[in-house]
FIVO-848082 format. One record per residue (C-alpha): residue number from 1; residue in three letters; x, y, z. Coordinates in steps of 0.02 Angstrom, whole numbers, plus 50000, padded with zeros to 5 digits. Layout:
! FIVO-848082
<pt i="NUM" aa="Ala" u="X" v="Y" w="Z"/>
...
//
This chain:
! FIVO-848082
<pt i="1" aa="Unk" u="50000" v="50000" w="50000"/>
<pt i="2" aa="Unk" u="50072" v="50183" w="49944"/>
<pt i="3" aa="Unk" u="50086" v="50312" w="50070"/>
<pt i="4" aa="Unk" u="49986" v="50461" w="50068"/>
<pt i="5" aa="Unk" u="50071" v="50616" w="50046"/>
<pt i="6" aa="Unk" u="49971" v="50778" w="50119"/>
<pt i="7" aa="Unk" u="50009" v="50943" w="50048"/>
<pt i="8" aa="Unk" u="49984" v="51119" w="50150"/>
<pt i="9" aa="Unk" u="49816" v="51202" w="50117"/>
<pt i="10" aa="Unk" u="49723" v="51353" w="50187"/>
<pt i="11" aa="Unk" u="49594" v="51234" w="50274"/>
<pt i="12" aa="Unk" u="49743" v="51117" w="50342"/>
<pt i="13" aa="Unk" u="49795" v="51188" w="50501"/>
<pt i="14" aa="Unk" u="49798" v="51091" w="50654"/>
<pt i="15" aa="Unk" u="49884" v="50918" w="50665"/>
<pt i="16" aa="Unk" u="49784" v="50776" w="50690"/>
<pt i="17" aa="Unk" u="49832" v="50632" w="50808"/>
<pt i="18" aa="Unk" u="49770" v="50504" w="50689"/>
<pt i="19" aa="Unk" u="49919" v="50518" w="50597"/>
<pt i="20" aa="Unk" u="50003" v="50427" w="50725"/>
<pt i="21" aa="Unk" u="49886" v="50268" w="50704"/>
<pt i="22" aa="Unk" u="49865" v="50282" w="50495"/>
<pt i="23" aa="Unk" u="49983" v="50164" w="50413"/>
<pt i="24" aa="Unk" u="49966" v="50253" w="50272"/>
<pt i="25" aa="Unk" u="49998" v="50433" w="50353"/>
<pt i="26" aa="Unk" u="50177" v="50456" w="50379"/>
<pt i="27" aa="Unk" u="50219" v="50660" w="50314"/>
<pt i="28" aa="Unk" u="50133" v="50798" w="50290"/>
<pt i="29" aa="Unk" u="50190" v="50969" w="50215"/>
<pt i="30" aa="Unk" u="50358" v="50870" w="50213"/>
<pt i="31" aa="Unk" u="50464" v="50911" w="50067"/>
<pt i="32" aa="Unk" u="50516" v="50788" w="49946"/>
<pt i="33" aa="Unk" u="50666" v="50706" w="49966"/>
<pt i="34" aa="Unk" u="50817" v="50790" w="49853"/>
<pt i="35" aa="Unk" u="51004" v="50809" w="49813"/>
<pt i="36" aa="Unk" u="51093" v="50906" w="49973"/>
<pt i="37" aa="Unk" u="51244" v="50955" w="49871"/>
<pt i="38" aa="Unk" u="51321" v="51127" w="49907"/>
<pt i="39" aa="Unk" u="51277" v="51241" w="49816"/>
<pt i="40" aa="Unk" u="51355" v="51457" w="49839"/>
<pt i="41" aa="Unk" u="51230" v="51618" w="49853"/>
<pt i="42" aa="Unk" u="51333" v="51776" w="49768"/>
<pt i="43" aa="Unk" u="51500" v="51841" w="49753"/>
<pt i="44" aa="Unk" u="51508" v="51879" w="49961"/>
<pt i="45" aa="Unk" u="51526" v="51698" w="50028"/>
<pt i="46" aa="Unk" u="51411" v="51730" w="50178"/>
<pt i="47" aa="Unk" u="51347" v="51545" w="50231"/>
<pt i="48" aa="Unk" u="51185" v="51470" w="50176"/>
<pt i="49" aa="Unk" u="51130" v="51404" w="50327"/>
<pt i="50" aa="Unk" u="51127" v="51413" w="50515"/>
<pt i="51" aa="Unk" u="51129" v="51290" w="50666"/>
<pt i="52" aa="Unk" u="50980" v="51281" w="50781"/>
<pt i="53" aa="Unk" u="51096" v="51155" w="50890"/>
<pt i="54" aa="Unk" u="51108" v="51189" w="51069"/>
<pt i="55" aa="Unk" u="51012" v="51208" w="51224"/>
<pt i="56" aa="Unk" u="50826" v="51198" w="51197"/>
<pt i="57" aa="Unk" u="50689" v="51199" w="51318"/>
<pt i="58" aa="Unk" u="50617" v="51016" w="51370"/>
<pt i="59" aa="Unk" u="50456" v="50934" w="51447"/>
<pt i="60" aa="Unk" u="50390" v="50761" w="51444"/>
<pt i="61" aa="Unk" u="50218" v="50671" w="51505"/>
<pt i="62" aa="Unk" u="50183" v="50505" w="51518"/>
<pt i="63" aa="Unk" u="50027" v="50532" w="51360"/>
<pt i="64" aa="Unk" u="49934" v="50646" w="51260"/>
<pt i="65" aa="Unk" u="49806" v="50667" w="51388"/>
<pt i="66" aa="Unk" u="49923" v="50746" w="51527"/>
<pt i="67" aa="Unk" u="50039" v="50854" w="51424"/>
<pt i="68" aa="Unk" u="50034" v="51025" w="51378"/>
<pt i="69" aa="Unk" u="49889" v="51038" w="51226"/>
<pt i="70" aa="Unk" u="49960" v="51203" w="51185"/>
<pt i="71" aa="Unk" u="50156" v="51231" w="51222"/>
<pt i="72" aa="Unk" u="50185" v="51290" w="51046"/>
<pt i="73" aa="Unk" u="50085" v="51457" w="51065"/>
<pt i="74" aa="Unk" u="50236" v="51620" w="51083"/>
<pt i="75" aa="Unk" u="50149" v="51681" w="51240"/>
<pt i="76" aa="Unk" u="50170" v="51506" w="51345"/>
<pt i="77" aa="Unk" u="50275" v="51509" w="51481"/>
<pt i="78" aa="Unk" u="50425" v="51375" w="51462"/>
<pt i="79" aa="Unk" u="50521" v="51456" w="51600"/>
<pt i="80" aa="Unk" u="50509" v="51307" w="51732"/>
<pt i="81" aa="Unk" u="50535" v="51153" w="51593"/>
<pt i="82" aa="Unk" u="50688" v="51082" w="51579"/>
<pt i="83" aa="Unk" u="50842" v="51125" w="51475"/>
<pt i="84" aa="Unk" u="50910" v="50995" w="51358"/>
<pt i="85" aa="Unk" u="51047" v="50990" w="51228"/>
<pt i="86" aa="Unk" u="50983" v="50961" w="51030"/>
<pt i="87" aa="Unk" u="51055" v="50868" w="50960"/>
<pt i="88" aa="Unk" u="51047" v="50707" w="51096"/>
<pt i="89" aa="Unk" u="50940" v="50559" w="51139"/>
<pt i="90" aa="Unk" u="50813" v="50601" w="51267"/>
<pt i="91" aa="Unk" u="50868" v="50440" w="51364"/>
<pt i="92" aa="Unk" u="51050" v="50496" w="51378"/>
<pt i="93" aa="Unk" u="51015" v="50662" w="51465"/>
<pt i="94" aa="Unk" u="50925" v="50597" w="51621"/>
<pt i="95" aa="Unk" u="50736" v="50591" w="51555"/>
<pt i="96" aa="Unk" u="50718" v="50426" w="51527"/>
<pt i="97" aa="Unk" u="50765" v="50254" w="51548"/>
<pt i="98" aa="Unk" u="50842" v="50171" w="51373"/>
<pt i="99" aa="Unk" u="50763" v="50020" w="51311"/>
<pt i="100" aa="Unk" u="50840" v="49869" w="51247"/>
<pt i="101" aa="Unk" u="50787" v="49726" w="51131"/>
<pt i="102" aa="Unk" u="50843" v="49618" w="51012"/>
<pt i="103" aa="Unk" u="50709" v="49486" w="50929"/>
<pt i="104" aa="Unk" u="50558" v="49565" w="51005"/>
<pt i="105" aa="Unk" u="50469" v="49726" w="50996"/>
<pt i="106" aa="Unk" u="50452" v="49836" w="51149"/>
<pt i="107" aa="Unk" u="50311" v="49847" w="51208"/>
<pt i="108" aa="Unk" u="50256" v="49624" w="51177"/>
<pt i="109" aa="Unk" u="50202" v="49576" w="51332"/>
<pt i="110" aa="Unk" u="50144" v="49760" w="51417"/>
<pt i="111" aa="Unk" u="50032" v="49828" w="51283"/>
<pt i="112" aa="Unk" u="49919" v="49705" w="51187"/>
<pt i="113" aa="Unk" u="49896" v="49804" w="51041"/>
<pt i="114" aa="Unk" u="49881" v="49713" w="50834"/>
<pt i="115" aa="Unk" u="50035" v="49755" w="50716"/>
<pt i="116" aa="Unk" u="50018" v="49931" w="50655"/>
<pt i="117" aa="Unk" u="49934" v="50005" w="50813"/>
<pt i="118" aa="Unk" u="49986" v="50123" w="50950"/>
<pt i="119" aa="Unk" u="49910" v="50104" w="51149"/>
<pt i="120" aa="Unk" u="49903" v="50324" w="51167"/>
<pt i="121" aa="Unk" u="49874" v="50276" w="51355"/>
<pt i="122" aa="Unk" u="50060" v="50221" w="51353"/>
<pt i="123" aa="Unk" u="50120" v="50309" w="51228"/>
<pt i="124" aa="Unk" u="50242" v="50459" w="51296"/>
<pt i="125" aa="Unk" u="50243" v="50635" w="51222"/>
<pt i="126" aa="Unk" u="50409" v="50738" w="51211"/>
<pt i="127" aa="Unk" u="50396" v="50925" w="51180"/>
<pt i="128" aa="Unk" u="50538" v="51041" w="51132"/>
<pt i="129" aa="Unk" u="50540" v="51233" w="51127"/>
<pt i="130" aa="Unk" u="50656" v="51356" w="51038"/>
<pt i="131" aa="Unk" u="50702" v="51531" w="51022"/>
<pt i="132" aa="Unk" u="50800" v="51610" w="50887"/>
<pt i="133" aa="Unk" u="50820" v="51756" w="50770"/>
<pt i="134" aa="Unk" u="50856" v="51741" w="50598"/>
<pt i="135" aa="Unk" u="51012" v="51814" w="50525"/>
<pt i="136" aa="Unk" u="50945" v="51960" w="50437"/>
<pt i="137" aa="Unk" u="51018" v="51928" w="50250"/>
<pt i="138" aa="Unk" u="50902" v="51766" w="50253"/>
<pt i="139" aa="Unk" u="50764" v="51857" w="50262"/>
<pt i="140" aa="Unk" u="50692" v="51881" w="50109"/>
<pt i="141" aa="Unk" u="50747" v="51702" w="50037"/>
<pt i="142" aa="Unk" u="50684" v="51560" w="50032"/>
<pt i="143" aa="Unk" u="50693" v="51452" w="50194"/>
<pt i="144" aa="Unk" u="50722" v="51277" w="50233"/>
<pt i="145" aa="Unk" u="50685" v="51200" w="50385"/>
<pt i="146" aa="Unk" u="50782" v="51011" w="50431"/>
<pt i="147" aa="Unk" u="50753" v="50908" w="50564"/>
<pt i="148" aa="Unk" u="50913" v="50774" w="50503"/>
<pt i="149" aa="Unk" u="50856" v="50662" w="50631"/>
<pt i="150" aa="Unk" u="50715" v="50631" w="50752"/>
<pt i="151" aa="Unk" u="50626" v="50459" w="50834"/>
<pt i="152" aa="Unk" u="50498" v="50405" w="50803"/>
<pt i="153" aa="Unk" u="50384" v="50562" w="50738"/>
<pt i="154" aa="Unk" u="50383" v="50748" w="50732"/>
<pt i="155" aa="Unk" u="50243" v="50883" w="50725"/>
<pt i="156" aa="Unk" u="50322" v="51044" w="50719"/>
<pt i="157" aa="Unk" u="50261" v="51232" w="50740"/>
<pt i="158" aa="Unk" u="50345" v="51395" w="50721"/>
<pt i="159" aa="Unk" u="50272" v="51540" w="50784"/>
<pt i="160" aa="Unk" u="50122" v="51486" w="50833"/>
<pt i="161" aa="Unk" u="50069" v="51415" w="50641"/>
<pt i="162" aa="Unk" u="50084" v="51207" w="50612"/>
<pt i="163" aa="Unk" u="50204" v="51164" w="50499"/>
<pt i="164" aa="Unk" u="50224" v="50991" w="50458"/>
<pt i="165" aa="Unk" u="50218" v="50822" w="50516"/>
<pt i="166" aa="Unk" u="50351" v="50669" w="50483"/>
<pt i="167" aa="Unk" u="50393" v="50493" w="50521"/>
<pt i="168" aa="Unk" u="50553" v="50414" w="50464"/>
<pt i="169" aa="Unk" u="50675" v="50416" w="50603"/>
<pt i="170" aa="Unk" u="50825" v="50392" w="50499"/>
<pt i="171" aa="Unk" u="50809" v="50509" w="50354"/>
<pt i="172" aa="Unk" u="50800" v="50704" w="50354"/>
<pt i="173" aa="Unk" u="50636" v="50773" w="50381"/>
<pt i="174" aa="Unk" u="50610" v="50944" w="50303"/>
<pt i="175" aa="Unk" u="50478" v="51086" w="50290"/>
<pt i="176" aa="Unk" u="50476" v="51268" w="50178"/>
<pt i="177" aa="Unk" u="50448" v="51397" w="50321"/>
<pt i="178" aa="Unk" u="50469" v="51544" w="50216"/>
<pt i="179" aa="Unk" u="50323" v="51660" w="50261"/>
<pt i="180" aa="Unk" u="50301" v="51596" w="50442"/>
<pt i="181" aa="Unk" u="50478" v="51658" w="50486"/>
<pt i="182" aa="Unk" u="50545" v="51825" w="50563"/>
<pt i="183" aa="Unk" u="50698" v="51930" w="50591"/>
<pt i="184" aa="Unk" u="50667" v="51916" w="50787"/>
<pt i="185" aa="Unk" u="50608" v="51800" w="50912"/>
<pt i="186" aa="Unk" u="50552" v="51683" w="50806"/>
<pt i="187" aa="Unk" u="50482" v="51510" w="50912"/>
<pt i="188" aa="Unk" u="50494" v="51329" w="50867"/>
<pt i="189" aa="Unk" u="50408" v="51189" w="50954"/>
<pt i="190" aa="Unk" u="50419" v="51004" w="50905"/>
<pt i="191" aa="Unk" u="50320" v="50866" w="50995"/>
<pt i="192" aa="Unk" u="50355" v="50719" w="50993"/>
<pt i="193" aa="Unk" u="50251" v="50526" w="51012"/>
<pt i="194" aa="Unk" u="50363" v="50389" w="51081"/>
<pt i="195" aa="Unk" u="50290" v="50279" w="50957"/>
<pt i="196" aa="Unk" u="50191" v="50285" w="50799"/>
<pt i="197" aa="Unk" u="50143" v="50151" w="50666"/>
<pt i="198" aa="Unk" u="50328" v="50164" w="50578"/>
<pt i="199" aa="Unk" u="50375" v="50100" w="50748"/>
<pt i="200" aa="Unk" u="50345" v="49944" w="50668"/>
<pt i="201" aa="Unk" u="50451" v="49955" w="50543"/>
<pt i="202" aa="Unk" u="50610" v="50001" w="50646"/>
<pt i="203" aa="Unk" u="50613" v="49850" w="50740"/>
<pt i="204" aa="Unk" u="50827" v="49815" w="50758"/>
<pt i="205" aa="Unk" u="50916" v="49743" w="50868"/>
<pt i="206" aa="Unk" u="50950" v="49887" w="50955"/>
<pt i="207" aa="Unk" u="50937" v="50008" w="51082"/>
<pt i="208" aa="Unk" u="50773" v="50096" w="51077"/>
<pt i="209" aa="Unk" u="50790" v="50312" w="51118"/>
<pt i="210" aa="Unk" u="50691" v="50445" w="51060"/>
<pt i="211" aa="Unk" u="50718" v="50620" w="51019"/>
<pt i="212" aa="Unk" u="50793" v="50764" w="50910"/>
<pt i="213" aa="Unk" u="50966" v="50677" w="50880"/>
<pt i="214" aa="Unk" u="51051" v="50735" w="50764"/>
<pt i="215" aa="Unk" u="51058" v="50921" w="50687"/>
<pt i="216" aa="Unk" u="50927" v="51045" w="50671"/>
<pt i="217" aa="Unk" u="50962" v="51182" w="50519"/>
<pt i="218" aa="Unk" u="50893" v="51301" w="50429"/>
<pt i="219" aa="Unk" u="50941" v="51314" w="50237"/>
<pt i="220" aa="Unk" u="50952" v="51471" w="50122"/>
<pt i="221" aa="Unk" u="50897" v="51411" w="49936"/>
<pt i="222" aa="Unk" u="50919" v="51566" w="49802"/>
<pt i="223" aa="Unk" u="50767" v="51584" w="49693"/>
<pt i="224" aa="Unk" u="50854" v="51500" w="49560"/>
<pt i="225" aa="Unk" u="50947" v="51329" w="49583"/>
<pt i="226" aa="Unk" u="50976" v="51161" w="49544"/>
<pt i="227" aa="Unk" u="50870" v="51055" w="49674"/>
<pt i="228" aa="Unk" u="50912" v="50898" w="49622"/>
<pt i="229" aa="Unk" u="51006" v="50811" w="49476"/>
<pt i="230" aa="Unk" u="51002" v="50612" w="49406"/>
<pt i="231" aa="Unk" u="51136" v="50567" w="49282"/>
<pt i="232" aa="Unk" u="51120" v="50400" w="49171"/>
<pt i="233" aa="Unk" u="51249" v="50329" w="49077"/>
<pt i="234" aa="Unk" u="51250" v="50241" w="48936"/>
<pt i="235" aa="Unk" u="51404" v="50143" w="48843"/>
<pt i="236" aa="Unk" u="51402" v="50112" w="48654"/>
<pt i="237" aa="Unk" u="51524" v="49960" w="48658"/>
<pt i="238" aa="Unk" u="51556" v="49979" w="48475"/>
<pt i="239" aa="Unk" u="51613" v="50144" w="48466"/>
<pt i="240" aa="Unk" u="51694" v="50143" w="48646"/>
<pt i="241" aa="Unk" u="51614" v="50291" w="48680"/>
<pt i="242" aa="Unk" u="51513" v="50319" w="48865"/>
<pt i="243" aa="Unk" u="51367" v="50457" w="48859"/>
<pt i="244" aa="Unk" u="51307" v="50537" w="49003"/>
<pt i="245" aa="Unk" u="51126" v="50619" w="49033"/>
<pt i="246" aa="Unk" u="51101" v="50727" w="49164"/>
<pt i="247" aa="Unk" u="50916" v="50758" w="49217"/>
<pt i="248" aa="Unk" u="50913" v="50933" w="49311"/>
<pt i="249" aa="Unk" u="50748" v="50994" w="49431"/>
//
C-alpha cells in the first residue's frame, strides 16, 4: 500500500493525532526528498545556513492526555521546563530510561495492541521549545527548515502556525517555512510521540531512544537553483564511447 502524501492548504491547520495510528499517514507538508549538494549564494561567501543546535527547552508526560495541549503558542511560559541539549537522545540526558531489545518489539508483553497500532494511554509525548532570530540577509529568501534526525515522529510549529508532520526516524525530515519566519524571536516547538505506526518498521536489534538527535538547520535556497540532479549513463560498446545524461529539477 502507497503512502499518502498531504500537501499544505488554507483549510489544513491543526495536526491531527490520527496520523500517528494511519499506516498510510507518515508526512505531511514534508518536502520531497532531494540532492543536498552545496551549492554558493553571490560573490560575498556569507553561509547558507545556520545551526539551531544547542540548548533547547524540554518537557515530557507520560501521554497525550496529561501534556501541555498548547506549548507551541509564543505567549506560553516554558520558564520552569527543563533544558536539554539538541542534538541528543532524550534517554542519555536523564529523562528517561533506554530500552533494549533484540528479537522482540518493545512493548510484547505490556501493551496488547495488533501490528500497526499504537496504545496512546502508554504512549509518551516529548515536547521541545526554541528561540531564535534569523540572521537578517536570510530574510527575504527562501527558507528551509531540517530536522536530520528525530525518533519516532515529529509535528512541528513555528510561531504559533503548524508546519508539518514526519515519520522516518533515519532520514532528514524537512519543511519550507518561508512566510512563517521573522527577523526576531522567532519560536519553534516540536512534539514528539514515543511511538507511531513506523515504529513497526524500525524494529533492530538495538537500543530503543527517542528524540531530536542529530542536527537541526535552517537552509538558504536562492530563487534559482539546481534542486536535484540524476545522471544515466549509457556505453556504446562499438564505438567505445560512454554518454552521460544529466536530468536537472
Amino acid at each position: 500500500m502507497k503512502g499518502t502524501r498531504i500537501q499544505r492548504s488554507d483549510t489544513m491547520r491543526t495536526p491531527d493525532l490520527n496520523w500517528l495510528k494511519d499506516s498510510r499517514i507518515f508526512q505531511v507538508n514534508r518536502l520531497q526528498a532531494y540532492s543536498d549538494h552545496k551549492y554558493t549564494i553571490g560573490k560575498d561567501k556569507k553561509p547558507s545556513s545556520f545551526s539551531l543546535n544547542g540548548t533547547w527547552k524540554f518537557n515530557q508526560s507520560k501521554n497525550y492526555d496529561t501534556c501541555f495541549k498548547f506549548f507551541y503558542n509564543t505567549e506560553f511560559n516554558d520558564a520552569n521546563w527543563n533544558d536539554i541539549q539538541v542534538p541528543g537522545h532524550i534517554q542519555l540526558q536523564g529523562f528517561d530510561n533506554p530500552h533494549y531489545t533484540d528479537v522482540t518489539y518493545p512493548w510484547d508483553g505490556h501493551d496488547v495492541v495488533k501490528p500497526g497500532q499504537i496504545d496512546m494511554d502508554k504512549n509518551k509525548v516529548y515536547q521541545y521549545r526554541k528561540t531564535f532570530d534569523c540572521p537578517q540577509d536570510f530574510i527575504g529568501n527562501k527558507l528551509i527548515l531540517s530536522f536530520e534526525g528525530v525518533e519516532s515522529n515529529i509535528y512541528v510549529w513555528l510561531n504559533g502556525k503548524f508546519i508539518g508532520y514526519s515519520e522516518d526516524s533515519f532520514t532528514p525530515s524537512r519543511f519550507d517555512i518561508t512566510k512563517y519566519t521573522q527577523e526576531k524571536d522567532n519560536v519553534l516547538c516540536v512534539r514528539i510521540f514515543q511511538k507511531c505506526t513506523g515504529t513497526w518498521l524500525e524494529d533492530q536489534d538495538m537500543w530503543r531512544f527517542s528524540g531530536i538527535f542529530r542536527d537541526v538547520m535552517i537552509y538558504k535556497q536562492p530563487n534559482l537553483h539546481i534542486q536535484d540532479l540524476k545522471i544515466d549513463t549509457n556505453i556504446d560498446l562499438d564505438t567505445k564511447k560512454v554518454f552521460l545524461h544529466a536530468h536537472v529539477k
